[in-house]
Each structure stands twice: as C-alpha cells, then as structure tokens.
N, C-alpha and C positions, 0 to 999 in steps of 0.2 A: 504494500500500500504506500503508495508514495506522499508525501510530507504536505501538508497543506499551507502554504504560504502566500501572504499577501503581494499581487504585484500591482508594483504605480505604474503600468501602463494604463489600463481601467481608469485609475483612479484623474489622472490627464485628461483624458477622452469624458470621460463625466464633465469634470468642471469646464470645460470647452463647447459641450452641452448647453450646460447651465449658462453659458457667455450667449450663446446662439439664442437660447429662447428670451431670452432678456429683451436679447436686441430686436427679434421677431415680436414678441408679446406684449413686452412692458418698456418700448425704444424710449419712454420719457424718464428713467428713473438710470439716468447715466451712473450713479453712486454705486449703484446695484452692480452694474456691468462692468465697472474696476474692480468691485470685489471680486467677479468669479474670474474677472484674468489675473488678478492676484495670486488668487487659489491652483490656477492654469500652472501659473509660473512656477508658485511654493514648491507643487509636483513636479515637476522638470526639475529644478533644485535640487529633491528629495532622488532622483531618478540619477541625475550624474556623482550625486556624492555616493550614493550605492554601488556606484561604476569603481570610485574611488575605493571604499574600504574592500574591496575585491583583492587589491594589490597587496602581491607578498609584504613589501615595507610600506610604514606609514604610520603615522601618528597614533592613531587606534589601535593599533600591534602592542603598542610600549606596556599597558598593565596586562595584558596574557601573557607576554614575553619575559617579564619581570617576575608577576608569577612562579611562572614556569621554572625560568633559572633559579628563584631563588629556593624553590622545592627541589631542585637536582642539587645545589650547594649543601643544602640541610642534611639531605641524606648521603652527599659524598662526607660532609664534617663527620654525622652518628658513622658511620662506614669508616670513618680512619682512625675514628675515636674508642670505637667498642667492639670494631670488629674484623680491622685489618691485621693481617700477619704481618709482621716485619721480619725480615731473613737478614742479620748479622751475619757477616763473616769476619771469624774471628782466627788472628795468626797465635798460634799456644806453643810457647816454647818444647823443644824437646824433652827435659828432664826436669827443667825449675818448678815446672808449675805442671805437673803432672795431675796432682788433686785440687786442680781447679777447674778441671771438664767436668768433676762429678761433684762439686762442690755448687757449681751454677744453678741457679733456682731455676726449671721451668715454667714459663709462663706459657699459658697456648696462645696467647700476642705474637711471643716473639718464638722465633725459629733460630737455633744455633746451625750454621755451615762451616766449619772447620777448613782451614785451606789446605789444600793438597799435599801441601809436603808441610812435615810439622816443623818448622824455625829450629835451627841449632843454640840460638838465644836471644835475650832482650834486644842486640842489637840491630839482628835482623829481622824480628818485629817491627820495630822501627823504622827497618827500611820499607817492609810490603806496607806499613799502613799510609807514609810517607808520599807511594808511589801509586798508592790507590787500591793496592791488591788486596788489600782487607779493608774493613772496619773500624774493627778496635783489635789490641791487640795488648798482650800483660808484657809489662815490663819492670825490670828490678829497678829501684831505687841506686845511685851513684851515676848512670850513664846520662848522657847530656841529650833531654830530651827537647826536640822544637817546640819553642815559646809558642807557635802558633797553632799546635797541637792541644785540643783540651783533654782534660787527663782527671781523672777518677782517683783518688787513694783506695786500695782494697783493703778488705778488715782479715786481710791474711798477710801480715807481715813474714818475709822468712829472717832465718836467725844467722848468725856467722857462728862460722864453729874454726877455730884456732887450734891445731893440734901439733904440741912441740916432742920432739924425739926425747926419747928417757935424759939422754947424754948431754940435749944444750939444756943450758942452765939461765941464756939468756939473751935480749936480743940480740947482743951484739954477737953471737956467737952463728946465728942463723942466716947460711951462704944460701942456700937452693930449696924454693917451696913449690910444691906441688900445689895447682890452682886447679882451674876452668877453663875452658877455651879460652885460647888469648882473646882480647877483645872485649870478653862477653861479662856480663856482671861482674861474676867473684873478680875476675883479672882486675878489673878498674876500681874497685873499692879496695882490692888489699894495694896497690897502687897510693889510693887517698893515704891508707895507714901507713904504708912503708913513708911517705913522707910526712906526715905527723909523729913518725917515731925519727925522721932526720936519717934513713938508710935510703930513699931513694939513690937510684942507680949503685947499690950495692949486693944487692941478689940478683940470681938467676931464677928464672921460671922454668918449670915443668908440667905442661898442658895435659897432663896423662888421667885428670879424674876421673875419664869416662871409661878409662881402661880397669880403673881401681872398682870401679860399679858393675863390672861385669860378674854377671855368672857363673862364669866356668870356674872362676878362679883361679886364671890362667897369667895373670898380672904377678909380678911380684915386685916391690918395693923399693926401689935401686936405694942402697946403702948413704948414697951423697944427698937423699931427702932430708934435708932439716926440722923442716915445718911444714905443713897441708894449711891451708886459708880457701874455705867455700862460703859462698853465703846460700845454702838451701833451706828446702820445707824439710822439717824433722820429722814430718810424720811418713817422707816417702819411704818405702821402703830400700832403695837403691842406697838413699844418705844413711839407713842405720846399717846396711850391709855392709856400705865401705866404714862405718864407724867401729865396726867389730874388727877389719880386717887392722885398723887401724891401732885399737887398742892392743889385738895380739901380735902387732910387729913392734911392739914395745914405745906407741905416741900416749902423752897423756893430754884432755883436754884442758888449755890454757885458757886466760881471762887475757885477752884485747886491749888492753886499758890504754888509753891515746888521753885521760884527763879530760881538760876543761877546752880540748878542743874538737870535743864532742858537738861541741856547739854552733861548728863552722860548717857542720856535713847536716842539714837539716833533713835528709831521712834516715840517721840512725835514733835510736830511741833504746836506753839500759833495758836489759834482762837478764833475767839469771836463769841458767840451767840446772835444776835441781839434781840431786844424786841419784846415779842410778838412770838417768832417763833416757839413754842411749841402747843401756842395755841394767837388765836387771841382776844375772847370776852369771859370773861376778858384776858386780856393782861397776857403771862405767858413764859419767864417771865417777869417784868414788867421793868428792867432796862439792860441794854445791860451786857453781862457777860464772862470777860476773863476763854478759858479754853484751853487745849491741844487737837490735832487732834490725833488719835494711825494711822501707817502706817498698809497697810493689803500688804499681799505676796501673788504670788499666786507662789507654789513653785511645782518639777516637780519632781519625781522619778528617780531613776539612771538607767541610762543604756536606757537612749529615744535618738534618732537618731536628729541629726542638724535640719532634715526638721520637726518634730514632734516639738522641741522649737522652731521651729520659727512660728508651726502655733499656737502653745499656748502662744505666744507674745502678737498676734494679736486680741488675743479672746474679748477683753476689749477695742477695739480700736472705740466703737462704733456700737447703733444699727443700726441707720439709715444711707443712704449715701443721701449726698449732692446733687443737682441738678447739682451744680459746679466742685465737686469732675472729673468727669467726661467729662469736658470742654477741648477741646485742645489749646494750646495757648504756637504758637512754638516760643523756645527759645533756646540759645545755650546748656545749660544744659539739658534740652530734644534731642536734634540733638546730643548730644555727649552719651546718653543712649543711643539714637535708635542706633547709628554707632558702638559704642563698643560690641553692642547684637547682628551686624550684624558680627562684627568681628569674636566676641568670635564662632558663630554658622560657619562660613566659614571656621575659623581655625577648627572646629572640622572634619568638611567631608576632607578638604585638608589633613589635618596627618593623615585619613583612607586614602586615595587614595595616599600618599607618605608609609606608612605602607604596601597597596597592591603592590606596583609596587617594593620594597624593597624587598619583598619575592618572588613575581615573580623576579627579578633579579637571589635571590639566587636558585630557582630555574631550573633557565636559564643555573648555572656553571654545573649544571649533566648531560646537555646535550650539553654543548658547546664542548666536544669531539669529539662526535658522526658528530655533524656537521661539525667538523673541519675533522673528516676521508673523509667525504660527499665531502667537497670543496678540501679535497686533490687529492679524486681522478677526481672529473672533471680538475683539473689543468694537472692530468696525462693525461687524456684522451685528452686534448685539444696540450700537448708538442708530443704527438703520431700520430695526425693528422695531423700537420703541413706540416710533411715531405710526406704528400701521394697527390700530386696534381697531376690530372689528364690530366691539360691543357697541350697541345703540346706533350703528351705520345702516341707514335704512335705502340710503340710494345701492340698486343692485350692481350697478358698473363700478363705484365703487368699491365695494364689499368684493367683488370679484378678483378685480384686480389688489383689496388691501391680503386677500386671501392666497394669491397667486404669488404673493411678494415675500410673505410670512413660507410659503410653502419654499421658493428658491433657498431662502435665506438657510432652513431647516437642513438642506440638501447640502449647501454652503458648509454648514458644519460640520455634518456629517465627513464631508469629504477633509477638512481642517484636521478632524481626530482621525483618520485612515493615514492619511500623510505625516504623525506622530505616532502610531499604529507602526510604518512602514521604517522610519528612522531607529526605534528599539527591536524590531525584528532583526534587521541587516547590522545591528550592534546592542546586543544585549546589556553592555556595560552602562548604557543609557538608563537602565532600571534603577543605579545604587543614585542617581541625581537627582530624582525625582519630577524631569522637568514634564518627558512625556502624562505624567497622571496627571500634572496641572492642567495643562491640555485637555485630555480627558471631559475631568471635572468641570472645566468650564463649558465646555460645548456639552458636554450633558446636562447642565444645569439649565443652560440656554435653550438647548431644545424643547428639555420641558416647559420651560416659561412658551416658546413660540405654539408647544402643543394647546395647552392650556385656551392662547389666544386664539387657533382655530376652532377649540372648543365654543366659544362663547358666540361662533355665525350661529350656532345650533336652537341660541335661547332668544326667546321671541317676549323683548323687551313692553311689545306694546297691549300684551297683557298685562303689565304692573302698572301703567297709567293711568289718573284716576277718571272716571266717567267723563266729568264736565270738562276737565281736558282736552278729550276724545270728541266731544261735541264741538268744544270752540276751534280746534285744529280742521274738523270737517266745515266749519262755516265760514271760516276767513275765508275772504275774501282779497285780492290784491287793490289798493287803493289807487283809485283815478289818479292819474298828472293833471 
C-alpha cells in the first residue's frame, strides 16, 4: 500500500480556480482576487522549497545530521570506554623479570602480546619501545632512560645481591667480578658502585651469569672471580640456583654499603636480606645482611592514547581479586561517585538535545517567512470577511453574492492550512516550532466563524419583527419631489 501524501500541485491548481471565478463571478471585489493569487503564489513557494529540501546538503540536513553523528560519537565513547580491547605489546626481559608475565593482572580490557623474541635486557627494551616495536616495556632502575619516555615505577623492586669470595677480606682486595651482560642493568649499576667506592676503572668484568644459571651445571667458577654483583628478582628460581652454587664455591653474601651516597642514585632504596632466605639448610645467608633495593619502570612509547596508559597503569595492580574487592558498603564517597556519573552521563544527552533543538531553531529562521506570508494572509482573509454578513440582508443579489464571497474566502483557507499541511510533511522538524499549528488554529477558527455566517442566510429575520412594523414597511410609500 503505498504512502498517502499530500501534493501542492492540486493545491496551485485550486487557488488558480479560486482567482478564475473571482474574476468571472465577483470581477468587483479586486481585494478578493489578490488574495487567491497570493494563495497561487504561497503554493508555488511551498512547491520549489520542497524541490529544495530534496537535496542531499542543505540547511535542513544540519539537526538529522547532528543527531545522527552525535548518537554514533556516544556509542563509539561507551565502545572505547566499557568495551574495547586494547592489545599491549609488551618487550619482557629474558631472565630479570621472569615473574612479571605471571605477576600481571588480567583484565578482559586489555590483551597482553609479548614480542617475539624475548629482550636479552632492560636495554634492549628500550631500544624496541624506542623504535616503536613494542608498547611498554620493564626496565631496571640505573640505565638512562628517554626523558620523553613516560614510565611507570613497579611495586616489584628487584634486590642486589653482592657476593664476596671467602678469601677477600675487602674492597680493595676485589680485581674480577662476575656480572650480567655487559650493558644491561646489573653491569651499569655495579658501574655506579664501583665509582662511589673510588675503584672505577680498576676491575675487570666477567659476563658469564647466564652460564652460572644454567642447569646442567656444567659452568664452573674460574678461581680469579672475586666478587658476583647482580641486581635480580629473589624469588626466580635461576637467582636462588646460582645463589647455592654460589654459596658452595665458598662466596658469602656481603652488605653494598656506598653511605650517604645512596642519595645520589634515586632508584636505590635500603633493604635487608634476612637469614637464611637464599637458602634454608644450611642457613644462606647465615646473618641478616644490609643491601639496596634497584627500582624497575615499566615505561611506554610515545605517541599511546590517555586510555592505553591508563590501562598499562593497571597491569601490575594484581593477579588475583579479593572476595572483598567486590563488596558494596555504601558511603558518602561512593553516593557522591554514583551521582556525579549520573550527572556527568545526563549532562551529556541534555547538550545533544539542547545542540538539536538549537539547530532546529536555526532552522526554523528559513522558514519563518514563508509562515509569516501564510499568517499574513489568513489575517487578510479574515479583515475581508468581516464586512460580508448575511444576517438581516434581504436584497437576494446581494445575499448571493455576500454568500459566494464568505464561501471563496472559506476555500481561501482551507487551501492556507494545506500549504502548512505540505511544508511539515516535506520536513517534519517543523513540528518541534510550533509554527504550522498556529496556522492551523487560525484558519480553523476562521472557518468556523465564516461557517456560522452562512448559517445565519438560513434564519428568516422577518418573523421577529413586530406586527405594526410589518404594516408600516408594507405602506410607505416613496415621497413626491
């Protein structure tokens, strides 16, 4: 069934009509016959702007359009907000940070992608995040990270562990220490110490830790080792296996002590390593021992979006969740989150629905002419009827023609509200203005008033006059000149 709509060609063709018989029937009442080419014209008006809002662009476009957009904004914001994944890729050292893959909290937000070859250390972290190839990526404390790199502290410090041969007795006695890759953390921090102790460029290194961690147990200990210097996690396992291999090749573990120029390296941080926590039977080490914590970064690439660092804030925040975590237990600080989220979200649909009616307003002005000719002329139409009442007109040629005049006029309006009728059909957003119902309302009002006065040819006036009236009316007479 196809759609019923009004068209202003009809509505033309009428009031062109109504111009014809004017001029045919009633050629003396010229006021009349500018109104219905007025009415002619309105419709043609009504007719070419309907041509207009057809076009893809255009001013009437602006609050659908606006609309539109700002309902796909809304739900791309809720979509990035509550329910997009983020995929992190993240570079993780080889051995330092072993228990921080399983240490990171899941979130179903975010997605961990590990890069393909796992980094030898902090500083080649550095480079893939540097160069784009990751994310974020962890890095030890001591190595010189880009200022324009933002960076995270983790709440996993690792520890330094100082382990001197039974034999030296003291620094100055210590030629060749066994580290970490050159380069990589441990190297550049026991670096800092060796010159806060005043031996820079008086040891030799030996890069071999990764051989001392192996399994097989296939490493053994070259006699000219002095001292070992790593800064690892204590809880890997790799660090307590070389920590035993280390105690039974006769090292014990030392205290670091660099003084009050602790204060110059602002990621170390005092700790002590209690007895025994290396290894339990025998006791290793065997007396409680002051040493420095290193701080770890977890730092993030430039050019990552607010919502990506804030979910790589989080990453570290824990695996598990609480039973508690989860509890509700309302207080004013919770009622004053829930109210300002109820706020923040109200005010947003309220400035869409102040934004729409805004644009509908402006484009209310392109057509408040058009209406304003509309209500012009029913004002004409209405100052032209006035003078045509029928009631007590007893000549018939008049009464005919006041009856013929009242009926155009009637027709006049009708065609007035068609033609505002025709302008809210071909733009419904005419509805929120409320100009069309004035329209309306006024020619409906006016009709009935013009009904009412063809009502009254009906009533035969010259039964309420009184008798003797009736007789002196029948008897006059015209007086001689």
């Amino acid at each position: 069934m196809s759609r019923l709509r009004l068209r202003i060609g009809p509505v033309v063709q009428n009031a062109e009509d109504v111009r014809r018989r004017v001029e045919r029937e009633l050629p003396q009442h010229t006021g009349l016959m500018s109104l219905a080419s007025g009415v002619a014209t309105a419709a043609r008006d009504a007719e070419h702007v309907a041509h207009r809002l057809r076009r893809p662009f255009g001013l009437h476009r602006l609050p659908a359009a606006f609309l539109a957009l700002a309902l796909i904004l809304l739900l791309i914001w809720i979509y990035m907000l509550f329910f997009r994944t983020t995929t992190l890729k993240v570079a993780l050292p080889d051995r330092d940070f072993q228990a921080l893959k399983s240490r990171m909290s899941q979130d179903n937000r975010v997605q961990i992608q590990f890069t393909e070859e796992i980094v030898p250390g902090s500083r080649e972290a550095i480079e893939k995040v540097e160069q784009g190839e990751a994310d974020l990526g962890f890095v030890q404390g001591g190595l010189n990270i880009p200022v324009d790199l933002p960076r995270l502290e983790t709440p996993n410090p690792e520890v330094i562990f100082w382990f001197l041969r039974d034999s030296v007795k003291d620094l100055g006695s210590v030629r060749t220490i066994l580290t970490s890759t050159k380069g990589a953390g441990s190297h550049t921090v026991v670096q800092s110490f060796l010159k806060a102790w005043k031996r820079e460029g008086k040891v030799n290194f030996v890069h071999d830790w990764k051989q001392l961690t192996k399994d097989d147990n296939s490493y053994e200990i070259p006699d000219d080792i002095d001292a070992v210097f790593v800064v690892k996690d204590p809880s890997d396992s790799q660090t307590l296996l070389a920590a035993d291999r280390l105690a039974d090749a006769g090292f014990r573990l030392a205290s670091p002590d660099i003084g009050a120029r602790v204060a110059q390296l602002e990621y170390l941080s005092p700790h002590v390593v209690p007895v025994g926590y290396l290894r339990s039977i025998p006791m290793f080490p065997s007396e409680a021992v002051s040493t420095y914590t290193v701080k770890t970064y977890l730092i993030a690439r430039k050019g990552m979006t607010p919502r990506m660092l804030a979910a790589a804030s989080h990453l570290l925040d824990g695996q598990h969740a609480s039973m508690s975590d989860g509890r509700y237990e309302p207080n004013l600080d919770k009622a004053s989150e829930l109210f300002q989220g109820v706020d923040a979200f109200l005010g947003i649909i309220i400035n869409l629905v102040l934004a729409f009616l805004a644009l509908t307003g402006l484009e209310m002005m392109a057509y408040r002419k058009r209406f304003h000719e509309l209500n012009s002329l029913v004002s004409l139409i209405s100052i032209h009827q006035s003078s045509k009442d029928v009631l007590g007109v007893t000549d018939p040629s008049i009464r005919r023609d006041h009856l013929l005049y009242l009926s155009l006029c009637s027709d006049l309006l009708g065609l007035v509200s068609m033609i505002g009728g025709y302008y809210t059909q071909e733009n419904s957003s005419l509805l929120f203005s409320g100009l069309p119902e004035i329209i309306h309302q006024r020619c409906d009002g006016l009709k009935i008033n013009i009904q009412l006065k063809i009502l009254h040819a009906t009533i035969n006036t010259e039964a309420f006059r009184p008798a003797g009236a009736a007789v002196a009316a029948a008897t006059v007479t015209p007086a001689t000149p």
